[in-house]
C-alpha positions in Angstrom: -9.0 12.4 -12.0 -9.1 16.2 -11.8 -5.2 16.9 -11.1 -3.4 19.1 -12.6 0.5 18.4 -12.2 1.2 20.9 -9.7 4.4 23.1 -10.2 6.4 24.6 -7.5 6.5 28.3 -6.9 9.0 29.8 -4.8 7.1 31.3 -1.9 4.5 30.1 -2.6 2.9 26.8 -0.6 1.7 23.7 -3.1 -1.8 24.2 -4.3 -2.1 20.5 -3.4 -1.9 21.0 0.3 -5.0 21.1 2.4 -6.8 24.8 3.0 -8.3 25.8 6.3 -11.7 25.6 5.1 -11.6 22.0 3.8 -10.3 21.1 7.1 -12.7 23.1 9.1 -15.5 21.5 7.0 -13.9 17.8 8.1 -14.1 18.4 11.7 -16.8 20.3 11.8 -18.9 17.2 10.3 -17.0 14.8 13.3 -18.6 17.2 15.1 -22.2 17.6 14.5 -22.5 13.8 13.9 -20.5 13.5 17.2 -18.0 11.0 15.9 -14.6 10.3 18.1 -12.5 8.3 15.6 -11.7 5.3 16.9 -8.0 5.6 15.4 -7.4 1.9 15.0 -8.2 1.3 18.4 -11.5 -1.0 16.6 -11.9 -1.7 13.1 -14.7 -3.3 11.6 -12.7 -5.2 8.8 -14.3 -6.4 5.5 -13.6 -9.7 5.0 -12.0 -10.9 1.5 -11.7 -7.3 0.5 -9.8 -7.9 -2.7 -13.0 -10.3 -4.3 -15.2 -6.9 -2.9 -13.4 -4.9 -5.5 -13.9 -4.3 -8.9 -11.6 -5.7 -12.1 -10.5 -2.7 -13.5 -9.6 -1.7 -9.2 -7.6 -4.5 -9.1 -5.7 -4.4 -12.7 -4.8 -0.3 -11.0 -3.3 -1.8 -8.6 -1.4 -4.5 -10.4 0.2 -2.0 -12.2 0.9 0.3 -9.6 2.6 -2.7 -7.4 4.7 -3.3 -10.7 5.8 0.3 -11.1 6.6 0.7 -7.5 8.9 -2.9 -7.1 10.7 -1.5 -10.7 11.7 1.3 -8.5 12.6 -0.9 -5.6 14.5 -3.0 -7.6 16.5 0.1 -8.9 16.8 1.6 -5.6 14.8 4.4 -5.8 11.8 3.9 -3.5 10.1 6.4 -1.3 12.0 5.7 2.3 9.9 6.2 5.4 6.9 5.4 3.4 3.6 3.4 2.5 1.8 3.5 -0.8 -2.2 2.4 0.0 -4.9 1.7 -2.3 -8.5 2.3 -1.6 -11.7 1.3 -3.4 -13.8 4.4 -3.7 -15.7 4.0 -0.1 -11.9 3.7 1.4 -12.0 0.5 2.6 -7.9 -0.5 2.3 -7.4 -2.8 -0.8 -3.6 -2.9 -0.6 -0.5 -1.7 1.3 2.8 -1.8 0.0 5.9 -0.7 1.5 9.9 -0.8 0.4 11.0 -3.3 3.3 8.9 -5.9 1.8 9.7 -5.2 -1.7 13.7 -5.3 -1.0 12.4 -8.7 0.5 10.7 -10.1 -2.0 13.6 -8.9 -4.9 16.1 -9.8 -2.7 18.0 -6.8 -3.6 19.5 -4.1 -2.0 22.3 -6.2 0.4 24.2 -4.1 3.1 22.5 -1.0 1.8 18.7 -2.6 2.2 19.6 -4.3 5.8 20.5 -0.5 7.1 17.5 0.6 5.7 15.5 -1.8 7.1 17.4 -1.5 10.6 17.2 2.4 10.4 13.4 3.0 8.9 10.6 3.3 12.1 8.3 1.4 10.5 6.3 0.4 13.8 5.7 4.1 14.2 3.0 3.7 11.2 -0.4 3.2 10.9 -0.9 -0.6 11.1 -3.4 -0.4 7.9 -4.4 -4.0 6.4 -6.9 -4.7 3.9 -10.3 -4.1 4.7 -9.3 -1.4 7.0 -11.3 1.7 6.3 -9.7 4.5 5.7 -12.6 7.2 5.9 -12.8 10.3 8.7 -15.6 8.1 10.8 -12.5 5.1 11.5 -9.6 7.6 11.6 -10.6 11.7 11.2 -9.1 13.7 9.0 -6.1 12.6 6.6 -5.8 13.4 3.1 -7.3 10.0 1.8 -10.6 11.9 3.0 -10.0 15.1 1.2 -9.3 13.6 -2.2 -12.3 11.3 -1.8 -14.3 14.7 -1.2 -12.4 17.0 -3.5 -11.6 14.6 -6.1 -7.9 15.9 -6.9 -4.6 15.7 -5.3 -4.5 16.8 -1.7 -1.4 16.4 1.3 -2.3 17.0 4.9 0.7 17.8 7.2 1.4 15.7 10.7 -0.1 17.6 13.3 -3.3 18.1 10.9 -4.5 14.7 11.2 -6.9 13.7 14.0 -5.2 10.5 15.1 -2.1 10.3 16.5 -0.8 7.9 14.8 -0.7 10.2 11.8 1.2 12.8 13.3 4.3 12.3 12.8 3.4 11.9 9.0 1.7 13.5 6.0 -0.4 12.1 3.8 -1.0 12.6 0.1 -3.6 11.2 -2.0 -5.6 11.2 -5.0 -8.5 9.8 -7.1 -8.3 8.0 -9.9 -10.7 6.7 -13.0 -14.0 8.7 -13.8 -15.8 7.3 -11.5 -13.4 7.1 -9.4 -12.3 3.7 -8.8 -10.9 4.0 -5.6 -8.2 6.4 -4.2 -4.2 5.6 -3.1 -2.2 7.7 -1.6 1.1 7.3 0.9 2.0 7.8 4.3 5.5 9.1 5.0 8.1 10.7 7.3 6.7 14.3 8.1 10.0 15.9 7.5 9.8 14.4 4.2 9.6 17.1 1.4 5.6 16.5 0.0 6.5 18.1 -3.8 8.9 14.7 -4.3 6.0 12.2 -3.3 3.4 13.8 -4.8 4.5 14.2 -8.0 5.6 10.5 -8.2 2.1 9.7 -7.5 -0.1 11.7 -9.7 2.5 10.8 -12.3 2.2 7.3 -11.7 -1.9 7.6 -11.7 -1.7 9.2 -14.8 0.4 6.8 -16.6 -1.6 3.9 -15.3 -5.1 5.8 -16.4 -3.7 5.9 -19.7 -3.3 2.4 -19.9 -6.3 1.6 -18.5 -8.4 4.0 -21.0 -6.0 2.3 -23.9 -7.1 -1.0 -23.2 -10.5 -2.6 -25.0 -12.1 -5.0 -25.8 -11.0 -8.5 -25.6 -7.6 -7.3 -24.8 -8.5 -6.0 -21.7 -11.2 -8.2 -20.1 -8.2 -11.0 -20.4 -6.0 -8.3 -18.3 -8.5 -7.4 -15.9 -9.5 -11.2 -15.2 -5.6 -11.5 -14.4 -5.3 -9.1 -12.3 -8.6 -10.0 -10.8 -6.7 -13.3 -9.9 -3.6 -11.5 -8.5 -5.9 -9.7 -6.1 -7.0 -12.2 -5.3 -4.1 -14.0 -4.0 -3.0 -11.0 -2.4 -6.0 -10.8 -0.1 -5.6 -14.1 0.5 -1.8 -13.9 1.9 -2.7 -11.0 3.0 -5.1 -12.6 5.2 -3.6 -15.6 5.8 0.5 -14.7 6.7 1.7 -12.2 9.0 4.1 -9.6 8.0 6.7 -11.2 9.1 5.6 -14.5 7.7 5.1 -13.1 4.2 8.6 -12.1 4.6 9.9 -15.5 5.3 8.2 -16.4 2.5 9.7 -14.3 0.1 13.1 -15.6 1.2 12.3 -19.0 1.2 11.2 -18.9 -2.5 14.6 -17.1 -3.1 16.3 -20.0 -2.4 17.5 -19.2 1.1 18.5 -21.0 4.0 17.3 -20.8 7.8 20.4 -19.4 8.7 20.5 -16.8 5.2 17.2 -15.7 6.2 18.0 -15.3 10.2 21.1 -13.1 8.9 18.7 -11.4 6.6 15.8 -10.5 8.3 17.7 -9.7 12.0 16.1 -12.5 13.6 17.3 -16.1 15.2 17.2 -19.0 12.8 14.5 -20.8 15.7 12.4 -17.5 15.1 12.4 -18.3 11.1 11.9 -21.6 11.8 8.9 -21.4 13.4 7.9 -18.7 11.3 8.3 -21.6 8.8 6.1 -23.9 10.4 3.2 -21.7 10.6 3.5 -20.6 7.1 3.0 -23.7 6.2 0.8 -25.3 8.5 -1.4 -22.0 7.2 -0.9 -22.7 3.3 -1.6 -26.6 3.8 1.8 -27.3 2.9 4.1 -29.6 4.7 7.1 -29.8 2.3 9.2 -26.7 0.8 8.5 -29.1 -3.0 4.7 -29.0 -1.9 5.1 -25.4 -1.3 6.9 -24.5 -4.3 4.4 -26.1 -6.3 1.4 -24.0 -4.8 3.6 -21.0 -5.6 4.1 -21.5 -8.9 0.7 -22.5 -9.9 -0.2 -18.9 -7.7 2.1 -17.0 -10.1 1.4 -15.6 -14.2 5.1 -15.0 -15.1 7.3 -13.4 -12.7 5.1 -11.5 -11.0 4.1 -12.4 -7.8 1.4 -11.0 -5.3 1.0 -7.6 -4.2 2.7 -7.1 -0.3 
């Protein structure tokens, strides 16, 4: 990865941010190949992304998704936001997001419920896995620059080509030599970028570090676990709503109908039948049956990526 930390200088905008010419250069190629992004409006999804990625992709993004819930769980997560991982063509891997973290901890209480009523989470991108991410599908964002530049870059709301992007920025960045893939978040535009970004490249760093540490033996067994947790995240990811992922968080926790109803702002029939598809879609019919899918899902504590 060729960032730099980047270091704020009164006056002075971020280095990371996007220049006029790498923009101009973005929409000039929309241009002359006479792509209109489609903006979400039709995506060609890949199926089973997660088994189309590569070992050492998916043991990134374990450790990323257990960084970012050790935040959650202490109550420091990015509000307004979503962290996204991309393999290197950026096609969406994963999407994690604080709601469903406070969900699946079960932490938070009063103080996660008003976040969760207060956050405009419908105003963002609705990005899955095997969404691409690239300027053909949705213009110019900054997942696009740091593919082309191969560093850190942040592009401002009203920069981005679709509109759903524009009441956000974006800030990305590569990572591994090769790279591996790219992730980045999505957040509030009136959001401060410096905070973000340097929680990200930091993160990436950290987790590059690891990553080059590892050999060996040591480190095949990792990557074949975390291949396995991708795994099982593309498959729920697939599989479950939102919604229904949610639901079955809660569920695992221990909760009732009405718990969950209180929890998640919804009517105890709503979780109910959010129950019944759940498991009508996991071939379950029993919360023992389902309990014993789960565990024989899990590798300690951890459990899929959101």
């Amino acid at each position: 990865m060729g960032s730099p930390s980047e270091e704020r200088i009164p006056g002075r905008e971020p280095t990371f941010l996007a220049t006029e010419e790498e923009i101009a250069e973005v929409l000039a190629g929309l241009r002359g190949r006479n792509i209109r992004p489609p903006c979400g409006s039709r995506q060609d999804r890949s199926p089973d992304v997660s088994l189309m990625a590569s070992r050492r992709l998916l043991s990134f993004i374990a450790r990323l998704h257990r960084r970012y819930r050790h935040y959650a769980k202490q109550g420091m997560f990015f509000p307004d936001s979503r962290l996204i991982v991309t393999d290197p063509e950026l096609r969406v891997i994963a999407v994690i997001h604080p709601v469903n973290l406070l969900a699946l901890e079960g932490k938070g209480g009063e103080r996660a419920d008003e976040r969760r009523r207060i956050l405009p989470f419908d105003a963002f991108p609705e990005l899955k896995p095997g969404d691409a991410l690239d300027e053909a599908s949705y213009g110019l964002n900054a997942f696009v620059l740091a593919k082309r530049s191969r560093r850190l870059r942040a592009v401002p709301g009203l920069v981005h080509t679709c509109p759903q992007f524009r009441q956000r920025r974006t800030v990305a960045v590569p990572f591994g030599s090769e790279p591996l893939g790219v992730t980045g978040l999505v957040f509030s535009a009136h959001r401060d970028p410096y905070g973000y970004a340097g929680w990200l490249i930091e993160v990436v760093e950290q987790i590059e570090r690891e990553l080059q540490a590892g050999g060996g033996e040591a480190e095949r067994g990792t990557l074949s676990e975390s291949e396995k947790e991708g795994e099982r995240a593309g498959f729920l990811e697939k599989t479950l709503t939102v919604r229904e992922r949610e639901v079955l968080d809660l569920v695992l926790e221990g909760l009732s109908d009405e718990a969950i109803a209180q929890k998640l702002h919804i009517s105890v029939w709503t979780v109910r039948t959010h129950r019944k598809n759940m498991y009508r879609k996991l071939g379950v019919s029993t919360l023992r049956d389902l309990m014993v899918k789960m565990k024989g899902w899990r590798s300690g504590e951890e459990k899929y990526l959101v």
